[in-house]
N, C-alpha and C positions, 0 to 999 in steps of 0.2 A: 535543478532537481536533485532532491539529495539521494544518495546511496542508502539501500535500504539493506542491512545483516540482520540475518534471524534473530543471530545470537543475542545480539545488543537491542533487541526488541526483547526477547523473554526475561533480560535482564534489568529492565526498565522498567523501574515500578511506577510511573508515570499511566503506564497504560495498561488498561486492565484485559485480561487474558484470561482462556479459560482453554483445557484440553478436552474434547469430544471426538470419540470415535479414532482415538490414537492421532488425532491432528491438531495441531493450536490453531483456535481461532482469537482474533484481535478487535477489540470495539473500534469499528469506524471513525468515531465521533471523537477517542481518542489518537487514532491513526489519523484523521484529517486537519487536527489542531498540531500534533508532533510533526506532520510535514508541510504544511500551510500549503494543503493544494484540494483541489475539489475532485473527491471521490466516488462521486454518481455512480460513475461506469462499473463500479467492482459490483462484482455480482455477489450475495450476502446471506446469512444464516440468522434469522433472530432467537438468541439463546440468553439464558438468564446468565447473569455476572452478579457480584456481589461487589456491590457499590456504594462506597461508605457506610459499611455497614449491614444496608439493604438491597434483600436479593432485586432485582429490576431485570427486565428484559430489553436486551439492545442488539441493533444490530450488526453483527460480527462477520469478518472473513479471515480465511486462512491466506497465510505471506503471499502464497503463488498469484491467489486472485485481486491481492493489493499490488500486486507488480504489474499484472497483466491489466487490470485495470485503468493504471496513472495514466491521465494525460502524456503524449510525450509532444518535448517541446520541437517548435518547428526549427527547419534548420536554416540558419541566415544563407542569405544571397550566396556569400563567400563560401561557405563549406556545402552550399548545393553546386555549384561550379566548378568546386574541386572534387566531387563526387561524380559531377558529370566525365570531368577531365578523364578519370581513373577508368571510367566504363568505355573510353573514346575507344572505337576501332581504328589501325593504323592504316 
């Protein structure tokens, strides 16, 4: 799963963004192809971007509800073990 920085999102012109209501919001469509993962879960704003060119309406969230959103991955046998180890009463 890759690490996700603001900063290196609003500086990627790769993916189209737009500011509304003093918050960025980011195209999904371009946020689900930059991280190659399935984004269902983020909860979303549809707002017009201007898209080669032409204005379109797509649907957008802001960084927090792309974080909160992601899949997260399951944890192998080994680091649920050691997870358990860590929480063992003595």
């Amino acid at each position: 799963m890759k690490i996700l920085e603001k900063e290196k999102l609003l500086q990627d012109e790769s993916i189209h963004k737009t500011e509304f209501e003093q918050q960025w919001y980011f195209s999904l469509e371009d946020m689900t192809e930059y991280l190659q993962e399935d984004l269902s879960e983020v909860e979303y704003l549809e707002l017009p971007l201007l898209i080669g060119g032409k204005r379109k309406t797509v649907k957008t969230a802001i960084f927090e509800d792309i974080e909160k959103g992601r899949k997260k991955e399951e944890l192998s046998d080994f680091n649920k073990a050691l997870l358990k180890a860590r929480h063992f009463k003595k």
